[in-house]
N, C-alpha and C positions, 0 to 999 in steps of 0.2 A: 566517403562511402556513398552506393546510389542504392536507395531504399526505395522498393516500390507498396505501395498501402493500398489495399481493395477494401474498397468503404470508407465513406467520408460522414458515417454517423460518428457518435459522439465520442466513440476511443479511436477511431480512425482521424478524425483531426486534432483533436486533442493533439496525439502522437506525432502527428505531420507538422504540427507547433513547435513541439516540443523539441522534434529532432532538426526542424530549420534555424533552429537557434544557436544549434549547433555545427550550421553551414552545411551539412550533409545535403545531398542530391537526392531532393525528394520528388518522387512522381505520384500522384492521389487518382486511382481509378473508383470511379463511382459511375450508376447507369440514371445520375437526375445530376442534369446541367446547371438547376439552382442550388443546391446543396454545393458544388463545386463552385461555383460565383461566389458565392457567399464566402469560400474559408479563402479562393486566391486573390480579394480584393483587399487581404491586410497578411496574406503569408507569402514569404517567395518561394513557391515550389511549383511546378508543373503540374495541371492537368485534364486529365483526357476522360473522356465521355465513351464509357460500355461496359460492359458486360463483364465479370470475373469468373465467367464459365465459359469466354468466345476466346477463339485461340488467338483470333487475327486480333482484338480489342488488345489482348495480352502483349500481344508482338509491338502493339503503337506504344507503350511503355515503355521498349527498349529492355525488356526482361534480361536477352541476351545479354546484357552487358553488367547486370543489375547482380552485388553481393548480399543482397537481402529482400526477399517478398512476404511481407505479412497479409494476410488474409481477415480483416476484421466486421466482413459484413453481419447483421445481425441473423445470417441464416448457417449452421452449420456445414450443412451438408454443401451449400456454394462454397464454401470457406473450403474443405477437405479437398474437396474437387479441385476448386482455384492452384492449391497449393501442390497439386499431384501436375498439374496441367503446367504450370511456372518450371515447374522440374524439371521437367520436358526439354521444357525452352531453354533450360541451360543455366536459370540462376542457382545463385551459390549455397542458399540456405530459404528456409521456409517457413514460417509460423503462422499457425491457423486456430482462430480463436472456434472453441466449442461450446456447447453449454450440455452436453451427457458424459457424465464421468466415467461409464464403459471405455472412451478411448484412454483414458490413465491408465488404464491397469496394465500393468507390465506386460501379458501374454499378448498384447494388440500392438502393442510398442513398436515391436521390430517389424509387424507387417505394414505399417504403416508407414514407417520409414524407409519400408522398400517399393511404399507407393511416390515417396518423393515427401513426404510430412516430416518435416526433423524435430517440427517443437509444436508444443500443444500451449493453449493456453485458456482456463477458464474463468473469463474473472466474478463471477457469480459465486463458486470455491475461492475464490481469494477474498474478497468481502466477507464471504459467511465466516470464513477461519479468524479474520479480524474482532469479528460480531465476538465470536467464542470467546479468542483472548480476553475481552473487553470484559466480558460479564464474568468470568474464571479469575483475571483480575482487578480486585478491585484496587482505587486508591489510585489508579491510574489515567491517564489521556489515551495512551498508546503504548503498548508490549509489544517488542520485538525478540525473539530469538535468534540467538548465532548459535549453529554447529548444534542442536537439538541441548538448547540452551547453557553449555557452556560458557558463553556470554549472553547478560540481557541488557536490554536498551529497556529503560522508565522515562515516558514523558507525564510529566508531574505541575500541574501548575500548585505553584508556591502563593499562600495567603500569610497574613499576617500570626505570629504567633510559631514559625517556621525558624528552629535552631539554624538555620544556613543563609539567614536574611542576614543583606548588609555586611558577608564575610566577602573578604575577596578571593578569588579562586589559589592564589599561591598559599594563604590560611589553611583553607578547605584539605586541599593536596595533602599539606604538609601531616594534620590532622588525621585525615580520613586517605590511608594507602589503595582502599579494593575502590574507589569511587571515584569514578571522571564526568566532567560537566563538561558534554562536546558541542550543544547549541544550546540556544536560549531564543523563545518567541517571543518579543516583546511588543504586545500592539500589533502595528501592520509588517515591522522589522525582524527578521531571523539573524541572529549576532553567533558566530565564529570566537566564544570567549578569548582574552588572554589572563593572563595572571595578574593584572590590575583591576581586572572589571569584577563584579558583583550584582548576587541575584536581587531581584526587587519584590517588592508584594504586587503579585498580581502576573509574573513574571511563566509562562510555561517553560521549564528547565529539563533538557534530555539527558538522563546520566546515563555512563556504561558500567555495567558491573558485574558481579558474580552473581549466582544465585541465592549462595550463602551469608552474603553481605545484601543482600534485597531489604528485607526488614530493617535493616540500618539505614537506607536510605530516604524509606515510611517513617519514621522514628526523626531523621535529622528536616524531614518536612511536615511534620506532625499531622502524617496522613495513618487515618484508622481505616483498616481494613476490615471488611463485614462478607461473611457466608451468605449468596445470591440462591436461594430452593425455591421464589415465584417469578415468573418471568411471564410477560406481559407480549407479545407482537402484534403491532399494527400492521396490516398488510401480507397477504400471503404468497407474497413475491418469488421468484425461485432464490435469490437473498435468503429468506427467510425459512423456506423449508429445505435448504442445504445446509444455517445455521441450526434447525432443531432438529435434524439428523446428526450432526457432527455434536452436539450435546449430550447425546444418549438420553434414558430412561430416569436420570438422576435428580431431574428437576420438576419442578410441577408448571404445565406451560399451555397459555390460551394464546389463542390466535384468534383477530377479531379482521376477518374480510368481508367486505360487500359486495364479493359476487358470489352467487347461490352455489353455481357448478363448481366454481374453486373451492368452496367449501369441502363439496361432497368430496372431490376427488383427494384433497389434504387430510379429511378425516378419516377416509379409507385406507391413505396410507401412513399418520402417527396414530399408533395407539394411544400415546401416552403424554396426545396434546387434545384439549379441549375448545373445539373451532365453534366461532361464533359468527354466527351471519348476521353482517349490524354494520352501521360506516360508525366508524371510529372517530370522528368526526362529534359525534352526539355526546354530550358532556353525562348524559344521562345512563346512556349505555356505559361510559365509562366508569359511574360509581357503582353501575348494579352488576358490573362484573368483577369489581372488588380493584380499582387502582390503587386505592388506598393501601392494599395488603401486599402490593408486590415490593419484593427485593429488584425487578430490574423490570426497563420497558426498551425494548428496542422498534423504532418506526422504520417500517421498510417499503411505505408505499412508491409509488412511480411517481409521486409530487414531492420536492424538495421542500416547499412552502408548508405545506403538509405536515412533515415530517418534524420539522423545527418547531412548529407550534406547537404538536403533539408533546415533545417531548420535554419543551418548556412547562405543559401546564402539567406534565407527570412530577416534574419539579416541585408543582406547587402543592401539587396533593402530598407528596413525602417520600416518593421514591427516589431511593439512593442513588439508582446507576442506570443512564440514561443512553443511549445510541440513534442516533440518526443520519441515516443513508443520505447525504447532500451530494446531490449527481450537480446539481446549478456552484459552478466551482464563485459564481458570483454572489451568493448566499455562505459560501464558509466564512469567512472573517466575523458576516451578522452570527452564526450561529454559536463560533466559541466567544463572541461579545456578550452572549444572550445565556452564556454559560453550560452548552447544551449539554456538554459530557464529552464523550467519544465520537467522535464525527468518521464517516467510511463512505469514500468517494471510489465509485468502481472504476472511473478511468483514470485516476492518478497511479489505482492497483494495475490495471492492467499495464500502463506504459511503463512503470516502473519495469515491471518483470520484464517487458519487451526490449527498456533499454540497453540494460545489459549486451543485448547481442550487438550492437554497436559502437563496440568500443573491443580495442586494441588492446588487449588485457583479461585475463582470466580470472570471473568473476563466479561465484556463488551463489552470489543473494544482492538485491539492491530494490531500495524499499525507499518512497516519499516519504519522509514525517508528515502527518497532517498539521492543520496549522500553522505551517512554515513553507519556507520556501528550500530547505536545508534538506539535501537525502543522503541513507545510508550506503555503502556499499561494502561488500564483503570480499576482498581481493584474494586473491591466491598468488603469494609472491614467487615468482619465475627463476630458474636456476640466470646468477648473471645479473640479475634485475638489480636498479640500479637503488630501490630500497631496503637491498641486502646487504651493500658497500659498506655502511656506515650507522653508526649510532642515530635516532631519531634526531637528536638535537643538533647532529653536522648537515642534515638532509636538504634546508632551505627548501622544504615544504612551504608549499603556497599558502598564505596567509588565509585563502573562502577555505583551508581544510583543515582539519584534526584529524590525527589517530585514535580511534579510544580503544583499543584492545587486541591483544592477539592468541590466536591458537595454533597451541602445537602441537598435535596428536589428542591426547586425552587431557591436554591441561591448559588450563586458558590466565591471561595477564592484562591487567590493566595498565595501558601505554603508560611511559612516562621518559624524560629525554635521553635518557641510558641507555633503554630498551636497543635493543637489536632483533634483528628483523631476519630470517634465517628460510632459504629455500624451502619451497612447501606450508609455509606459514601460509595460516586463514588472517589475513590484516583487516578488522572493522574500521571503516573512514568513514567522518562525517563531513559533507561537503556542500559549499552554496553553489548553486548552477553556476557559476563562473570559473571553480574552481574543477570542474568534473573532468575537462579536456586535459589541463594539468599534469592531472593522475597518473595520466597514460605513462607517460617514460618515466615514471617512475616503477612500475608493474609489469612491461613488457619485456 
């Protein structure tokens, strides 16, 4: 596939990484020739020097020929434009990152896609909606939902004292029917279980499950779940006030930024958040606004170093449930070393959501696990598809993947090798990047 990317900031190469790994034919338009040096001196992908609002810049890209243009510069309105202008030229599909959720709303949908716009992407709303799960559940690493949660994904790091240490997975199975262990983070390694292997202390373990068998999973890792009512924000990022919009009025919520004018304008628009003008940084200001009394602190400055310390020493004072924004993908490994909680990377979210459209197969949803190297994806199996043929256990599935579950209209099953796999099925798979290409004939 020939993918062309306008923007070679930080989800723009990110993504041109991620999709060169995958051999696709990438071209990276950006209008700074150092930004461009910098990512084609260790990635192989082409690229060109201009503008993502000049038609003739557009045409040196080979648009024409091109089945996907994403637009991810950090300006929206270049980004809309960009993608109205690529359409023109003739490419196949379009996605144009925003950051004002006016263009979501359905009544804008269809005009927009008769400007040439086929896909929106905002990943500011996909961080904040992480942030929410996070603090909503506790007891967790990472919450996912499938099909408005008919299946949930729980990443759980397992400590000592955890009924499911030292079991091995064909135990587990036999034992526990609604419950599938589809990866394990161990250290710097993401493992693909089999039915020989077992969890360890120390161990982050992804299960798939139902909703009504959740607390059984809390229970067999002897995680206690606790009611979050004060919640603490470092930083009044748009992270952060798209997460205390999407909370509503139910929580008691300060916000500590050190720029004056962001205050005013944050304050003017939550009523029923308490903004404090003060670096957050100051240990002092930290006690006199009461860390000690919060149920949750989420850090969302634009410094990942920042953000990690913060929510380390919120640790120290006794708050339960911690989040921090780590954009420096070279600080995550220190930060769940460092035990920080929930970790939310906005360009592992944004490329995730992006990847999808490059691949041969009709997908859903498909989501990075943090702290691993392992992502989900939500397939939708194809009339014919060659994972309808046969029982999971005849399939000779690739070894980087697992199934953990499937939906069938209004009712959802936790895979197991019997299982059959039936047109129009929603299929959850967990897969190591080696495994993703795989996938394909098996779903198309």
């Amino acid at each position: 596939m020939k993918v062309v990317i306008a923007g070679a900031g930080e989800v723009g190469t990110h993504l041109a990484r991620m999709l060169s790994n995958e051999n696709h034919d990438i071209v990276l338009l950006d209008d700074s020739p150092e930004r461009l040096s910098k990512i084609s001196s260790d990635v192989d992908l082409m690229t060109v020097t201009g503008s993502a609002h000049s038609f003739q810049d557009l045409k040196q890209t080979g648009l024409a020929k091109a089945d996907l243009f994403i637009a991810v510069t950090p300006f929206e309105e270049r980004n809309v434009l960009a993608c109205s202008m690529a359409s023109y030229l003739g490419v196949a599909r379009t996605i144009a990152r925003i950051n004002n959720s006016e263009y979501l709303q359905e009544r804008y949908r269809a005009k927009l896609n008769n400007l040439g716009i086929h896909e929106l992407i905002y990943p500011e709303s996909l961080a904040a909606k992480e942030i929410v799960a996070s603090v909503k559940q506790t007891g967790t690493r990472q919450m996912i939902e499938f099909s408005n949660g008919k299946l949930i994904l729980l990443g759980i790091k397992v400590r000592e004292g955890a009924k499911i240490l030292n079991k091995t997975f064909e135990e587990l199975s036999q034992e526990n029917d609604h419950i599938l262990v589809v990866a394990i983070n161990r250290g710097n390694e993401t493992l693909i279980p089999k039915g020989t292997d077992f969890i360890k202390d120390g161990d982050i373990v992804f299960f798939i499950t139902t909703r009504a068998e959740q607390q059984h999973v809390f229970d067999l890792t002897a995680k206690k779940t606790f009611d979050v009512k004060n919640i603490m924000f470092l930083g009044g990022s748009r992270i952060a006030q798209k997460a205390v919009e999407k909370l509503g009025d139910q929580y008691r919520i300060k916000i500590i930024e050190i720029n004056r004018e962001k205050c005013e304008k944050i304050a003017d628009r939550f009523e029923n958040a308490l903004v404090i003008n003060g670096d957050g940084r100051n240990l002092n200001l930290l006690k006199e606004e009461g860390i000690e009394k919060m149920d949750a602190f989420v850090a969302t400055t634009g410094n990942s170093e920042t953000n990690i310390l913060n929510c380390h020493l919120a640790k120290f004072f006794g708050v339960r449930r911690t989040v921090a924004e780590v954009e420096n993908l070279a600080f995550m490994g220190l930060a769940e070393n460092m035990d920080i909680g929930t970790i939310v990377n906005k360009k592992l979210n944004a490329a995730s959501y992006i990847y999808r459209f490059t691949l041969n197969a009709e997908i859903s949803k498909v989501k990075c696990l943090t702290a691993s190297d392992a992502e989900v994806f939500e397939f939708i199996a194809k009339p014919n598809a060659k994972i309808t043929q046969r029982a999971i256990k005849f399939l000779d599935f690739p070894d980087e993947a697992k199934i953990g579950g499937i939906i069938r209209g209004d009712k959802a099953f936790i895979a197991h090798g019997d299982s059959e796999i039936r047109e129009g099925d929603k299929v959850v798979v967990f897969t190591l990047p080696s495994g993703i290409k795989k996938l394909e004939k098996f779903f198309k």
